[in-house]
N, C-alpha and C positions, 0 to 999 in steps of 0.2 A: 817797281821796287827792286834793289838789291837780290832779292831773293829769287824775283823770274830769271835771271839770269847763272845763277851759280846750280852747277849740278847737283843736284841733291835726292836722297834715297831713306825711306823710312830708318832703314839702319843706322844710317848716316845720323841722323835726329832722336835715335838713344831707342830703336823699336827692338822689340825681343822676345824670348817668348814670354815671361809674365805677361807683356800688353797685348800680347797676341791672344793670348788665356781670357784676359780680362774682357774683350773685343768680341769674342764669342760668345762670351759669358750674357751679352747684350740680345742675344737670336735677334739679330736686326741684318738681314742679309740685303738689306735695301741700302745698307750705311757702310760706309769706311774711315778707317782709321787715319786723324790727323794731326798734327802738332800746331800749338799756338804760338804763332813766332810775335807777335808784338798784337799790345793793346791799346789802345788808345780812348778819349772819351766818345768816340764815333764809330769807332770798328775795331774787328779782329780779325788779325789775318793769319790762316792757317797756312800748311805744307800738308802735302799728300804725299810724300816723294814722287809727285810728276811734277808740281806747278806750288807757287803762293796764291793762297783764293782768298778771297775777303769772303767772310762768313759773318751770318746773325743766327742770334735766338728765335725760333719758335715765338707766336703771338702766345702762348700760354705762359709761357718764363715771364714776359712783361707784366702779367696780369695776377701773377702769383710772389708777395711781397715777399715770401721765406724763399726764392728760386736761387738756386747759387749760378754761380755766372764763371767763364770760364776764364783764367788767366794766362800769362804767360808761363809757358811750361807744360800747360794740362795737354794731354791727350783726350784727343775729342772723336766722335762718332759722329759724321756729316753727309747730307744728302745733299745730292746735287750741286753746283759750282759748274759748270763745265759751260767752256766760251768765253760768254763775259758774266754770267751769271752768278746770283752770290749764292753760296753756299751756305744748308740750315746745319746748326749745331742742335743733332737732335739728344745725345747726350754726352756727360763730361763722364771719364774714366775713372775711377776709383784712384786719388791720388795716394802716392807712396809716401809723400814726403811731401811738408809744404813750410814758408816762413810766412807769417802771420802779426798783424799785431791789433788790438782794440783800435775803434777808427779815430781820429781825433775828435774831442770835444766831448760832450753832453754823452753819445748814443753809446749801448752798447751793442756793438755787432762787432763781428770780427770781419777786419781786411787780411787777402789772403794775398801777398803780392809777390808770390813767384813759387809755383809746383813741381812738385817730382827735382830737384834738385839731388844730388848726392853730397855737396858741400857746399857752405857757407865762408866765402872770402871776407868777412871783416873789415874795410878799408879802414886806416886811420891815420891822419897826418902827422910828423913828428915835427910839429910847431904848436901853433896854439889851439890846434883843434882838439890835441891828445885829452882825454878825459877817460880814467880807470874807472869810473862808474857807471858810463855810459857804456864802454863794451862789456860788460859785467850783464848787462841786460841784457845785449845784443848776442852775448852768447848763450845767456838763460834761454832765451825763443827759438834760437837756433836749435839747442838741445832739443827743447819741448817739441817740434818741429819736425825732428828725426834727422834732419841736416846734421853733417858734420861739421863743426866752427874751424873755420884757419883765421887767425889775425894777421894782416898785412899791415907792419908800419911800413906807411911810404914818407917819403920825402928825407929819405935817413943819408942823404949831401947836402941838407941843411941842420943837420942835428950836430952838436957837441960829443954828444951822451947816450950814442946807441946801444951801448949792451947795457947800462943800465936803465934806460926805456923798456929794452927787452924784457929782462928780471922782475921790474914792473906788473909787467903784461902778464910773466910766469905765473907772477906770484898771483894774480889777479883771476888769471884763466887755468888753475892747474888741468894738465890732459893735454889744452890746445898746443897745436902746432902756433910759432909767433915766429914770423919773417920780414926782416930788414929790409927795403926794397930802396929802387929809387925809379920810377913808372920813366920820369925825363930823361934819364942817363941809360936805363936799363940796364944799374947792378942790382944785382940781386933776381931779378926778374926769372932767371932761370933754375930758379928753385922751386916755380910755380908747374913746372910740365908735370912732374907726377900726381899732380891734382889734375892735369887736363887731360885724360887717358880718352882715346876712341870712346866713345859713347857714352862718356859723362858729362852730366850737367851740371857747371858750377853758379852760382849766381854773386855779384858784385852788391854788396850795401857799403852806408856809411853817411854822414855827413855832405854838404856842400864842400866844395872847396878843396878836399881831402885827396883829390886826382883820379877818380875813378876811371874818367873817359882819357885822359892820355895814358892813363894804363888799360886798357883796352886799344886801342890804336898801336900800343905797343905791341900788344900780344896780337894782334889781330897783320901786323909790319905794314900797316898802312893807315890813312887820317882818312876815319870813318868817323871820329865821334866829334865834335866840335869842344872846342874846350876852352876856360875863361879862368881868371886871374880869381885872386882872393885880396880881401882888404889886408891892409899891413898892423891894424890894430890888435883884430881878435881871428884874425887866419878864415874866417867865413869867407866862404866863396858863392858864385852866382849861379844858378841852376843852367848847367848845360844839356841836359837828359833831361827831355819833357816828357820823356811814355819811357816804359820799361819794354824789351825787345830780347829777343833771343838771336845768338850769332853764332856761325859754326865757327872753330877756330880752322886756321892749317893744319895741326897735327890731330885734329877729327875729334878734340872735345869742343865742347857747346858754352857758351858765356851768355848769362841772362842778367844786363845791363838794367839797374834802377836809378831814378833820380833820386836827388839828396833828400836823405832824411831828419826831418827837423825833429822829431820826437818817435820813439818808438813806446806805446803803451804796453805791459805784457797782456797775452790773450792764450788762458788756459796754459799755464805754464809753471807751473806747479812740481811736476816731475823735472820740468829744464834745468829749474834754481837749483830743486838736489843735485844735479849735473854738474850746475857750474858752480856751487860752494858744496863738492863733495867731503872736501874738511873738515868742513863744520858739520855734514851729514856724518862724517866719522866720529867727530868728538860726541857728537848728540845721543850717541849708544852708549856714552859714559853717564847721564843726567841718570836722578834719582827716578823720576817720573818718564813713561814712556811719552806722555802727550805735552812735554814739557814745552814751554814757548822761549825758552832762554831770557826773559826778561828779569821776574821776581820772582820764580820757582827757585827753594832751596838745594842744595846740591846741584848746582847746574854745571856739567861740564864745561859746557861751551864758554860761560861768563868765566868761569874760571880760567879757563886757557887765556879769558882774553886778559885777566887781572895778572897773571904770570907772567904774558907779553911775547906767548906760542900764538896768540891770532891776536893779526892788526887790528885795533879800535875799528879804523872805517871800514873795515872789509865785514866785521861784524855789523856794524851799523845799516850797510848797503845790505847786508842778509834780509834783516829784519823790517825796512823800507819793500822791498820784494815779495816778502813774504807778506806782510800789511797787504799791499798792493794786490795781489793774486786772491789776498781771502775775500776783499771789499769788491772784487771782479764776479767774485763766484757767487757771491750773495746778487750783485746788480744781477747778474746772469737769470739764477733763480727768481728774484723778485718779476724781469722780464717774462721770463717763461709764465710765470702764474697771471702775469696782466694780458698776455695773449691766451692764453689756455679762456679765462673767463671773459675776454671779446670776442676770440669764434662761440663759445656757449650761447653769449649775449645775443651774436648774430643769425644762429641756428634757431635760438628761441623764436624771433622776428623771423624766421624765413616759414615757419613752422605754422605761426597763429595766421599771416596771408594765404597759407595753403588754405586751412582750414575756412579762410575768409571768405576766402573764392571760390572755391571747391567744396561746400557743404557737403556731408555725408549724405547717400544716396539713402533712401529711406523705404525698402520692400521694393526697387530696383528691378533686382537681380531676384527676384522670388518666382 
């Protein structure tokens, strides 16, 4: 791998002393501190700053359905690795920061797909991928998340109508940083260095097609990530990032590469929305009723702003679809928790009555 050869140093990979703190905090003087550079559906491979080790879980993580699992980004606590050996992930560190979203379909769990970040890159194409809705979520999770949101339009040497794509995005994302780019030509691109400081870790989302991996190649000044065309219909592109990976740059921040994302669901993100529609958090202090839902409550600021035509219809619309969304999470949530809470009871009862089956009380014994 890439990674046995390039020199590398815990500091190098973002260590300091909070992890340092945290790492103690473990009394596990048998284990050492390391970082998850790429996941894959077969392995994970860590950094010690000596070497990349391929590392597993513990046979207890396997065995335990609630076990959280380490991702790209986490700092992990690992025994042993040395030679050709795999190395145990005996624990994950207390993440800072992580971007998350519900997994797809039916279940509710949360997928956590990329830790300890300090900001959130945004990728979005300025063709037919652009959709104000879709980053509107994408920055909600990022909020919720503790990431900081940057918006990257790229592909802005095929756009007409860049600054007002921009103004777009402004009005869409108030707070975010929103940047022009072009990943192919590399204008713009160097607007991106004071997000990539020594020992920060930024991570890349967004869409297929959208140019994540030639801008990475860009930033990285060489063809590390392979990269593939987009249809000429609907600007979709074909997944070139099959695993999510972490890379150090040249000027010593860290870039944690994901593949395209088809849907992001929110997960626990509730505080994010207030984040990223602070506007409408701010009109919401004008409604009559503090617990006001802005739909049919009288007096309502919010609908009123929107009737005056101080806040855009769809921007309120996307509020309240977010908000819908996040409550019908917390309820699945809740309802989950109450159906596992009364199957370990279920299963404790049954482990309880075979004690007693097989083990009858001793009877004058012990007398």
């Amino acid at each position: 791998m890439p990674f046995r050869r390039q020199v590398m140093t815990l500091h190098i990979l973002g260590w300091n002393a909070h992890w340092a703190a945290q790492q103690d905090a473990l009394a596990r003087p048998d284990t050492r501190p390391a970082r998850v550079l790429q996941q894959a559906r077969t392995r994970t491979l860590v950094h010690d700053g000596e070497a990349g080790i391929a590392a597993i879980l513990p046979g207890r993580a396997h065995a335990d359905p609630d076990a959280e699992w380490p991702v790209v980004g986490d700092w992990v606590a690992i025994r042993g690795g040395g030679a050709d050996d795999l190395a145990v992930i005996e624990a994950i560190l207390p993440r800072r920061t992580a971007f998350a979203r519900k997994v797809p379909g039916a279940v509710t769990r949360e997928q956590v797909l990329a830790a300890n970040l300090d900001v959130l890159f945004i990728v979005s194409g300025l063709d037919g991928d652009f959709n104000l809705r879709r980053l509107e979520r994408f920055v909600s999770q990022a909020w919720a998340g503790g990431a900081t949101p940057v918006v990257l339009l790229n592909k802005a040497d095929a756009c007409d109508d860049v600054d007002g794509r921009r103004l777009a995005v402004e009005l869409a994302a108030p707070g975010v940083d929103v940047l022009p780019l072009s990943a192919r030509s590399g204008e713009g691109v160097d607007a991106l260095t004071p997000y990539l400081a020594p020992g920060r870790t930024v991570a890349l989302v967004g869409s297929s097609g959208v140019g994540k991996s030639t801008l990475v190649n860009r930033l990285l000044g060489y063809e590390r990530m392979a990269t593939g065309g987009v249809r000429e219909d609907d600007s979709r592109g074909r997944h070139t990032t099959s695993h999510r990976e972490l890379v150090p740059l040249p000027g010593g921040g860290l870039l944690i590469d994901t593949p395209g994302l088809r849907e992001v669901q929110l997960w626990d993100a509730g505080d994010g929305i207030a984040h990223a529609f602070s506007e409408i958090e701010g009109l919401a202090s004008g409604c009559r009723y503090r617990d006001c839902a802005h739909v049919h409550e009288p007096s309502c600021a919010v609908r009123e702003a929107v009737e005056r035509g101080d806040l855009a219809a769809d921007r309120y619309e996307s509020y309240l679809k977010l908000q819908r969304e996040a409550a019908y999470l917390d309820a699945r949530q809740e309802e989950s928790t109450r159906q596992r809470e009364r199957q370990q009871g279920k299963e404790m009862s049954q482990r309880i009555r075979e004690i007693e089956r097989y083990h009858p009380k001793r009877r004058g014994r012990d007398r």
